[in-house]
PASE-328913 format. One record per residue (C-alpha): x, y, z; residue in one letter. Coordinates in steps of 0.1 Angstrom, whole numbers, plus 5000, padded with zeros to 4 digits. Example, Ala and Ser with C-alpha at 12.3 -4.5 7.8 and 13.67 -1.06 7.14 Angstrom:
// PASE-328913
<rec px="5123" py="4955" pz="5078" resn="a"/>
<rec px="5137" py="4989" pz="5071" resn="s"/>
***
This chain:
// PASE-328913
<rec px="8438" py="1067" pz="9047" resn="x"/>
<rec px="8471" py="1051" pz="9029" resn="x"/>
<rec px="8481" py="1017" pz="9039" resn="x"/>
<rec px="8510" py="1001" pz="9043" resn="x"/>
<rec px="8526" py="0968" pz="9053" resn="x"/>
<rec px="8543" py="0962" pz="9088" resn="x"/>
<rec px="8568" py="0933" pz="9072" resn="x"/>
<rec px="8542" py="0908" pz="9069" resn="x"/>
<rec px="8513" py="0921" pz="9083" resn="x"/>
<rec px="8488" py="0944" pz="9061" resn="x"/>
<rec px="8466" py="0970" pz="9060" resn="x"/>
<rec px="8487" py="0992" pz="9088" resn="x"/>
<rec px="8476" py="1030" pz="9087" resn="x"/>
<rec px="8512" py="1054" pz="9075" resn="x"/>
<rec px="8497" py="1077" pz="9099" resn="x"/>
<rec px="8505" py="1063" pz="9134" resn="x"/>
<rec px="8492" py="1080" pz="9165" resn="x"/>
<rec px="8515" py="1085" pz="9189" resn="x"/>
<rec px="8501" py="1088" pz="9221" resn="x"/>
<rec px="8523" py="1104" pz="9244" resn="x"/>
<rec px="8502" py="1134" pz="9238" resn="x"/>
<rec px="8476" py="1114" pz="9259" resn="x"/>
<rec px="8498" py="1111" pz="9284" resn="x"/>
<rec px="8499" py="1122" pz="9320" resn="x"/>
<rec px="8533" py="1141" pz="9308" resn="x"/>
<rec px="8513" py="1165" pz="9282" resn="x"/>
<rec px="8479" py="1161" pz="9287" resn="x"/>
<rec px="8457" py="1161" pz="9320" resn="x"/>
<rec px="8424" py="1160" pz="9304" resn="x"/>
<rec px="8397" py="1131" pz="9314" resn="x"/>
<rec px="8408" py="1096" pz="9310" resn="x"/>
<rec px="8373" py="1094" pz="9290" resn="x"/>
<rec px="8384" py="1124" pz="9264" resn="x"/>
<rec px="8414" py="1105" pz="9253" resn="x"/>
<rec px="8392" py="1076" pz="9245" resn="x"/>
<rec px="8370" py="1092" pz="9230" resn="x"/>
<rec px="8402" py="1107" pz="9201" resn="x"/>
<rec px="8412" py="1072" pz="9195" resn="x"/>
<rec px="8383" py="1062" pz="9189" resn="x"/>
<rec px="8376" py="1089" pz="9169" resn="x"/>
<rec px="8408" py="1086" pz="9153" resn="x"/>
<rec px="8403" py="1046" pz="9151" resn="x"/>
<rec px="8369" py="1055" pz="9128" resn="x"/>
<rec px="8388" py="1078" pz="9105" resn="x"/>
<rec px="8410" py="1047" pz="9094" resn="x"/>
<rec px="8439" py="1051" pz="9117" resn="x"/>
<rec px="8448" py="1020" pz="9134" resn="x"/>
<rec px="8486" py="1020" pz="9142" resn="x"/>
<rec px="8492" py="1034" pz="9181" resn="x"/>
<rec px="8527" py="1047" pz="9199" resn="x"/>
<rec px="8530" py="1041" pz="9232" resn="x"/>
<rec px="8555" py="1038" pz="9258" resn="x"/>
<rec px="8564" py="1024" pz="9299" resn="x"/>
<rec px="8574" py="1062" pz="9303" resn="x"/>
<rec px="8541" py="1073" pz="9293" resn="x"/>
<rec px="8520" py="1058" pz="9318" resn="x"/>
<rec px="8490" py="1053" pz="9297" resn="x"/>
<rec px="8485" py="1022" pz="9289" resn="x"/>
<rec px="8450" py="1025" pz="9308" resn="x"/>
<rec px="8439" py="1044" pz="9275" resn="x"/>
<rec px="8448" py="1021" pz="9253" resn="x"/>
<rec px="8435" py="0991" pz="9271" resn="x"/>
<rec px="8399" py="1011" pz="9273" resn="x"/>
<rec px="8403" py="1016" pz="9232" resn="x"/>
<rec px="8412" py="0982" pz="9225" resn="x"/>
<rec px="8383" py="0967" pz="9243" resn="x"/>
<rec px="8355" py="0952" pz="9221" resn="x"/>
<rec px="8376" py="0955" pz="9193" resn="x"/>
<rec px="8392" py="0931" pz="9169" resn="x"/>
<rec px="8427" py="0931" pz="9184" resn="x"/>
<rec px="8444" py="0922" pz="9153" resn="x"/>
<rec px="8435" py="0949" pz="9133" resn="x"/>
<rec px="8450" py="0973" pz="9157" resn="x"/>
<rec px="8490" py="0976" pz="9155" resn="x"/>
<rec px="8507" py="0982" pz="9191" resn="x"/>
<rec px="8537" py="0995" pz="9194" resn="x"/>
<rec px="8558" py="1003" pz="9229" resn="x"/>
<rec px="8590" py="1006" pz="9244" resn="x"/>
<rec px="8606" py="1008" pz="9275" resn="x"/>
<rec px="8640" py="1018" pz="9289" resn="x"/>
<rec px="8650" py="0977" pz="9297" resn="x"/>
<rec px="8685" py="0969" pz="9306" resn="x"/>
<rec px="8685" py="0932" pz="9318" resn="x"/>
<rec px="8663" py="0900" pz="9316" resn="x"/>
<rec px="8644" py="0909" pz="9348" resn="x"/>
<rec px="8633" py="0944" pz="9332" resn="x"/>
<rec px="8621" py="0932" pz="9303" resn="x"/>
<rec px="8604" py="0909" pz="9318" resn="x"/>
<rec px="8586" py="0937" pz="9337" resn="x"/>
<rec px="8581" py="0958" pz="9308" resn="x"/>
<rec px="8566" py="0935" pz="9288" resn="x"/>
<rec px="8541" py="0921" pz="9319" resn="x"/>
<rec px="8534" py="0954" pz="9325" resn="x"/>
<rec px="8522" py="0961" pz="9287" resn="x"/>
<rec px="8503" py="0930" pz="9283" resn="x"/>
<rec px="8487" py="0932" pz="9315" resn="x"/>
<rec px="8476" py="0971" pz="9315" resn="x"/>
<rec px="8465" py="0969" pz="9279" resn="x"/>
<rec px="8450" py="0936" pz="9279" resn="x"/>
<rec px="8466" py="0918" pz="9252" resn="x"/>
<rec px="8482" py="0889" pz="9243" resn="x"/>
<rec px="8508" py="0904" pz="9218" resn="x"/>
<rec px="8526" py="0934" pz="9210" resn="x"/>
<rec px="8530" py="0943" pz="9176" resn="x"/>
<rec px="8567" py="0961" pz="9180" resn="x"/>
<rec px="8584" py="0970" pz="9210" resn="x"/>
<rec px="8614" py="0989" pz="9211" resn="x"/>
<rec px="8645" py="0997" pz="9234" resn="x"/>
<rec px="8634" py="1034" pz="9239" resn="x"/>
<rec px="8658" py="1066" pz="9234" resn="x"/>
<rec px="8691" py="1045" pz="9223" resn="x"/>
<rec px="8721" py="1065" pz="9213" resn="x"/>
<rec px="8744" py="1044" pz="9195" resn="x"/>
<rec px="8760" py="1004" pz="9194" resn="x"/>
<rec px="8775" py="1003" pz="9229" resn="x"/>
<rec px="8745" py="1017" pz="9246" resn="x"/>
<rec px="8728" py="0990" pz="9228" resn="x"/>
<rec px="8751" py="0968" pz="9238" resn="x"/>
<rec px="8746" py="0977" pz="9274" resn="x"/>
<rec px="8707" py="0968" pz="9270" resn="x"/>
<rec px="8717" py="0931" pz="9257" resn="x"/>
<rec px="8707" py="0914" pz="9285" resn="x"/>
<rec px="8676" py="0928" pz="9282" resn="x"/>
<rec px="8676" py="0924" pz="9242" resn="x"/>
<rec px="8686" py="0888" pz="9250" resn="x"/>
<rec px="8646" py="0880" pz="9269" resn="x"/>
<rec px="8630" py="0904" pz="9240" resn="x"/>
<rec px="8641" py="0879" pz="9219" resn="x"/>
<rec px="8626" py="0848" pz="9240" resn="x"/>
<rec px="8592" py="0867" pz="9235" resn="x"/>
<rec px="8596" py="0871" pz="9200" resn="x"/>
<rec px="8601" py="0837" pz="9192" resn="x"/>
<rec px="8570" py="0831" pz="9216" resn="x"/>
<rec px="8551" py="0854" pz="9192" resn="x"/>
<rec px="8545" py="0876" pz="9220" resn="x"/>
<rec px="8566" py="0904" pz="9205" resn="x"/>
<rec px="8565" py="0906" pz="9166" resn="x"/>
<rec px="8588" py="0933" pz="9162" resn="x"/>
<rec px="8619" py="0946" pz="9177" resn="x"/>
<rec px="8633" py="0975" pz="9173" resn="x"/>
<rec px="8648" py="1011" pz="9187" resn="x"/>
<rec px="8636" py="1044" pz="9187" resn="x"/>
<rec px="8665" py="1079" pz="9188" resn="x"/>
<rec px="8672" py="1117" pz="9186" resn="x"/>
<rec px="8706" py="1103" pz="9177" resn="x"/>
<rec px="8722" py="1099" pz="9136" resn="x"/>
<rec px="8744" py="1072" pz="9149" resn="x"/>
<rec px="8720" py="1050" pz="9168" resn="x"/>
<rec px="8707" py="1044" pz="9132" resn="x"/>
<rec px="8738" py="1043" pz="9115" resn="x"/>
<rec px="8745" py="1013" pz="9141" resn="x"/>
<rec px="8714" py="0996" pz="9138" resn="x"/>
<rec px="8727" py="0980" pz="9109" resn="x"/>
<rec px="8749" py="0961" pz="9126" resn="x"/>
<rec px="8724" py="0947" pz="9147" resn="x"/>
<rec px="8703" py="0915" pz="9131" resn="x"/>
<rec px="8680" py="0922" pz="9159" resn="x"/>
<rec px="8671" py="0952" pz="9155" resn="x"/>
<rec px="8641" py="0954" pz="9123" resn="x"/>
<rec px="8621" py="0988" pz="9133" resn="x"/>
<rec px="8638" py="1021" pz="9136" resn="x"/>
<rec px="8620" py="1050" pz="9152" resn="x"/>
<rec px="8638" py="1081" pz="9145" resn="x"/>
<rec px="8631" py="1118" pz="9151" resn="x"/>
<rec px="8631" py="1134" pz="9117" resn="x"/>
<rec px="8621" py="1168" pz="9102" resn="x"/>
<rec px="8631" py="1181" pz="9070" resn="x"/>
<rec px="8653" py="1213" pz="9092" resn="x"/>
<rec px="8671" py="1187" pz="9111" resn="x"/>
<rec px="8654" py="1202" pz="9147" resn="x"/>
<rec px="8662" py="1179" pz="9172" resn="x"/>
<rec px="8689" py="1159" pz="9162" resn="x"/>
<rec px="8717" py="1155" pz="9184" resn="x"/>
<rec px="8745" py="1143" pz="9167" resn="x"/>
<rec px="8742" py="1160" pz="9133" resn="x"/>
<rec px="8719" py="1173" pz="9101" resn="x"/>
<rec px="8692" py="1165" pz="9086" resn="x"/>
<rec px="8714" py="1155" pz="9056" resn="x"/>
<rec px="8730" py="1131" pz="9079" resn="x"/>
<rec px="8704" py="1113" pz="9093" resn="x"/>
<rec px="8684" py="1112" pz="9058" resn="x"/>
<rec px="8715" py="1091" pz="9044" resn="x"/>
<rec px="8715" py="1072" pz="9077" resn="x"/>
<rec px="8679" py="1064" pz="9071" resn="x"/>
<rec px="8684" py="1054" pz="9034" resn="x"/>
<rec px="8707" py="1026" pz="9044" resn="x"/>
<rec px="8690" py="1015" pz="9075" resn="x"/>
<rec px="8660" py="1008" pz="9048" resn="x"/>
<rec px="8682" py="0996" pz="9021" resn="x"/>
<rec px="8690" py="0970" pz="9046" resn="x"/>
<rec px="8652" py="0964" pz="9050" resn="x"/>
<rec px="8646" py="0984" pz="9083" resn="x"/>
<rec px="8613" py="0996" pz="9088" resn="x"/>
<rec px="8615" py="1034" pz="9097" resn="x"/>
<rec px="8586" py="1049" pz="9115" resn="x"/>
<rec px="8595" py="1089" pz="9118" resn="x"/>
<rec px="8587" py="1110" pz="9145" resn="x"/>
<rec px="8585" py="1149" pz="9152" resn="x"/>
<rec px="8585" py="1159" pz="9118" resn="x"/>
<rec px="8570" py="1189" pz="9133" resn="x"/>
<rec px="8601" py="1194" pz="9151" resn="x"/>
<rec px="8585" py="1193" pz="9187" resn="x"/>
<rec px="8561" py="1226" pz="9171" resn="x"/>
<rec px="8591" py="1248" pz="9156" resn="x"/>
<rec px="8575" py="1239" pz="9126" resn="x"/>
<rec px="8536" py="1243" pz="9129" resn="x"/>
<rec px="8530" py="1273" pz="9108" resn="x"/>
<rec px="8541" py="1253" pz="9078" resn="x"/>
<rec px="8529" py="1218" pz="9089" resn="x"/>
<rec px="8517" py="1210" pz="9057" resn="x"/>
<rec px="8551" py="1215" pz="9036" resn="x"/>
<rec px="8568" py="1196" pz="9071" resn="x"/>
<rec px="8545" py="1166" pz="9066" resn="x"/>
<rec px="8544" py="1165" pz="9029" resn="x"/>
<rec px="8583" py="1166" pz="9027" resn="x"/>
<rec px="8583" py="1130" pz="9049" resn="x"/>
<rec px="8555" py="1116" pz="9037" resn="x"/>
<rec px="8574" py="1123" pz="9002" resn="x"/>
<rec px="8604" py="1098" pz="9007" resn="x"/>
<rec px="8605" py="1067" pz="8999" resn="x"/>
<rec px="8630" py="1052" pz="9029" resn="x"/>
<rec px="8602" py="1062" pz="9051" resn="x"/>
<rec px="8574" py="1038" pz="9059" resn="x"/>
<rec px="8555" py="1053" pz="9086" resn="x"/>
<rec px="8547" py="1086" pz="9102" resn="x"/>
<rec px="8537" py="1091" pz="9143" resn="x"/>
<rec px="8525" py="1119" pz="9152" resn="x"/>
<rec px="8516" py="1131" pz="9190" resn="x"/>
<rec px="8479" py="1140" pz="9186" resn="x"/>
<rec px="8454" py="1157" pz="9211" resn="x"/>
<rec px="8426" py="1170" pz="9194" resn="x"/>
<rec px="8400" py="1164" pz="9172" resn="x"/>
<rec px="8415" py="1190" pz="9144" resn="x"/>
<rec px="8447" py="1177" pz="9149" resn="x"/>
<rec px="8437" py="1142" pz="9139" resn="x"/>
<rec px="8418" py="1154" pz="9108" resn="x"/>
<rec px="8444" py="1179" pz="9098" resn="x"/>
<rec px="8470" py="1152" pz="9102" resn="x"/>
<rec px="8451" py="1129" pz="9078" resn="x"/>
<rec px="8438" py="1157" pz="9052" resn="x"/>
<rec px="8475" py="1162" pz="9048" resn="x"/>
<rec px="8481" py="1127" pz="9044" resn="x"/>
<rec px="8451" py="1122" pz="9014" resn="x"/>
<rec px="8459" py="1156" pz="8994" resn="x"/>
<rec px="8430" py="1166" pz="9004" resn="x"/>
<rec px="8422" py="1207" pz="9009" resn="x"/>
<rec px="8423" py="1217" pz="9049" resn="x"/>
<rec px="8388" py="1238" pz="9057" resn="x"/>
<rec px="8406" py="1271" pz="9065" resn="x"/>
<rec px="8389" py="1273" pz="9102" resn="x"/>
<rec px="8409" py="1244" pz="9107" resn="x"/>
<rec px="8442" py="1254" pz="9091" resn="x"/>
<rec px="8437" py="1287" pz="9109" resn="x"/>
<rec px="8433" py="1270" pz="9146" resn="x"/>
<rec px="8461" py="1248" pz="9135" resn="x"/>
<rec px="8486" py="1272" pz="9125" resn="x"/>
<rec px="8481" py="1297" pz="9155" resn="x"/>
<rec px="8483" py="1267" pz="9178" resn="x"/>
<rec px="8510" py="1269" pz="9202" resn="x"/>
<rec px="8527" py="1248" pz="9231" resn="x"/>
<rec px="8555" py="1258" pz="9253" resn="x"/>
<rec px="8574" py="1242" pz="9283" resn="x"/>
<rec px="8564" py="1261" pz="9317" resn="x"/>
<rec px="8587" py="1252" pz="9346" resn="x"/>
<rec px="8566" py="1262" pz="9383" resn="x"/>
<rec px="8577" py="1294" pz="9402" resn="x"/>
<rec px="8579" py="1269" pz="9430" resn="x"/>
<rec px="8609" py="1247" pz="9414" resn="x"/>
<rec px="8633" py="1238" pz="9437" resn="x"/>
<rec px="8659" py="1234" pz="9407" resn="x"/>
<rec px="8672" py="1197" pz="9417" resn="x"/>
<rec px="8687" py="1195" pz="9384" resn="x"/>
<rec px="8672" py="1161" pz="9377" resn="x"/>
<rec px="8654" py="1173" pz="9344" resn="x"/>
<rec px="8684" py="1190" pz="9334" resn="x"/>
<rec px="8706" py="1159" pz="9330" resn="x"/>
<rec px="8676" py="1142" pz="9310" resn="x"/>
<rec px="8671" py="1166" pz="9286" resn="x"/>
<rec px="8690" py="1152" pz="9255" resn="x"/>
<rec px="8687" py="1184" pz="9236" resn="x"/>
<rec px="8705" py="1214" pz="9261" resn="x"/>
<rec px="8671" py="1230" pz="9262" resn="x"/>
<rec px="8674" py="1230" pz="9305" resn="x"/>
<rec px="8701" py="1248" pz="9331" resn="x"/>
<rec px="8695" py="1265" pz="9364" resn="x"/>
<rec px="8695" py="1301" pz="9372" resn="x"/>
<rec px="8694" py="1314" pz="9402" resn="x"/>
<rec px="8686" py="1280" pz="9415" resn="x"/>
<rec px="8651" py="1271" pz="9392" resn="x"/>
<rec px="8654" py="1253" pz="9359" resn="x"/>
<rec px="8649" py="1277" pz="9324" resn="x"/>
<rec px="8642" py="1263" pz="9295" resn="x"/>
<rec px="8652" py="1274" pz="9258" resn="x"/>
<rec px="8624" py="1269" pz="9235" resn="x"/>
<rec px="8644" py="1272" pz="9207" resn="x"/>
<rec px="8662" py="1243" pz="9216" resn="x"/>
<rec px="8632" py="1221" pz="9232" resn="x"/>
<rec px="8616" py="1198" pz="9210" resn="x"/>
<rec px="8585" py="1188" pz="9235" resn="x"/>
<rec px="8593" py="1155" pz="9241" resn="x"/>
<rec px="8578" py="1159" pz="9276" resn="x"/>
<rec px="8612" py="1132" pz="9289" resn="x"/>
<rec px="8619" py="1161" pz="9312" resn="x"/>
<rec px="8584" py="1163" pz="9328" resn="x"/>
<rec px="8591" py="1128" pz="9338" resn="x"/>
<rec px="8622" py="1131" pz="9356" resn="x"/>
<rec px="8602" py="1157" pz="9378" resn="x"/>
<rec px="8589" py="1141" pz="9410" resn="x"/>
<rec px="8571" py="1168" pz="9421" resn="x"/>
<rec px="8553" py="1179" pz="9389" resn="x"/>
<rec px="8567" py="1214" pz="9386" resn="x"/>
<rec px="8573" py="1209" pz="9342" resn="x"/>
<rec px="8542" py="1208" pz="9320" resn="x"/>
<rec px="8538" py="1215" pz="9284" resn="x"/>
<rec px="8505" py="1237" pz="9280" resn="x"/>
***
């Protein structure tokens, strides 16, 4: 496993697990199975975990945590937070549900740019209270969005930046890949830590995982890597691809023919609800039920959530 530094705190896996793939939104196996991957993750040297409020898992991690020596795992969560009283309830909620005094980052969750930001201050405001408390360590954001990076510099606030990032650009809302890479470069030139996500491009980019992981892992303005896993070959092909060290081809075979999709229910009553959260145009109704365009969905499962009745899954 490579290890890096969190600011001041060391030994922090590059390889963060990101765990909404053990969430309720994209995976319904046992509460005990998802366990049992962190722990087998945890064992393979991988100590830095992704979570968020939206997930609605912080039951997993609280079962992980337990017995363990808290500060050598890394938490990081996030929540959608607009004002002192919500932030107060999204940070209760994580420390109570996971059972810990501390979180190591949180972050504002899916922020688009300096006035939506702005329009979380209140919230930002109390986040602050707690991290002068020590009971957050980190702040930061996470985006889809080119700008919301570009105007995190302007925020002193703001030290972690959790951006989706591929080397085709899938995903990103507001431009290229060549845009957010030079957004990136000066986010960390003005000592940001960047922590990337879907650099598999939400599975567009599976078949060549390897070259998609090895392209990020390659650049030096980014520090980390999180990465949704949910079984046990994802977890060691994630971190053979990390060492340089030679996937056994049963495993690069299962890996490469793996494949998840969106399925919206026959029995959608097309409310449109999902199709206003969907960041990435991948939803309209036809014929009164939601469609979605795989080309254009990314899986990140934020439309599954808007979906009271459970009708969107990702199988």
């Amino acid at each position: 496993m490579k290890y890096i530094n969190l600011f001041e705190k060391e030994n922090v896996s590059k390889l963060c697990y990101g765990t909404l793939s053990l969430s309720n939104l994209q995976n319904f196996d046992t509460v005990e199975n998802k366990v049992k991957l962190l722990n087998y993750a945890y064992g393979k040297g991988i100590n830095f975990f992704d979570t968020a409020e939206l997930y609605d898992n912080y039951n997993i991690l609280r079962r992980f945590i337990k017995g363990k020596d808290r500060d050598k795992i890394v938490l990081a969560s996030k929540s959608y937070a607009y004002d002192k009283n919500t932030a107060e309830y999204s940070i209760n909620k994580a420390l109570k549900e996971m059972n810990t005094d501390y979180l190591d980052v949180f972050m504002l969750h899916e922020q688009d740019n300096g006035n939506n930001f702005l329009g979380h201050y209140k919230a930002v405001e109390r986040f602050m209270k707690y991290k002068e408390q020590g009971i957050i360590k980190h702040f930061g954001i996470s985006t889809h969005r080119v700008e919301a990076v570009r105007d995190s510099l302007k925020f002193k606030e703001i030290e972690f930046v959790f951006p989706l990032f591929n080397y085709k650009g899938i995903g990103i809302q507001d431009g290229t890949y060549e845009d957010m890479s030079e957004a990136l470069k000066k986010a960390k030139e003005n000592n940001k830590f960047i922590m990337a996500m879907k650099i598999y491009g939400g599975g567009h980019l599976i078949k060549e995982a390897q070259k998609a992981f090895k392209y990020v892992d390659s650049l030096n303005y980014v520090d980390s890597i999180a990465i949704g896993m949910s079984t046990i070959e994802e977890i060691d092909a994630n971190i053979s691809y990390l060492e340089n060290n030679e996937l056994e081809k049963n495993i690069k075979n299962k890996i490469r023919n793996q494949k998840r999709t969106l399925v919206i229910e026959e029995w959608c009553v097309g409310c449109g609800k999902c199709v206003k959260k969907c960041r990435q145009n991948a939803l309209q109704i036809v014929d009164g039920k939601c469609c979605v365009d795989m080309e254009k969905c990314v899986l990140c499962s934020y439309c599954a959530g808007e979906c009271a009745d459970f009708y969107i899954k990702i199988v």
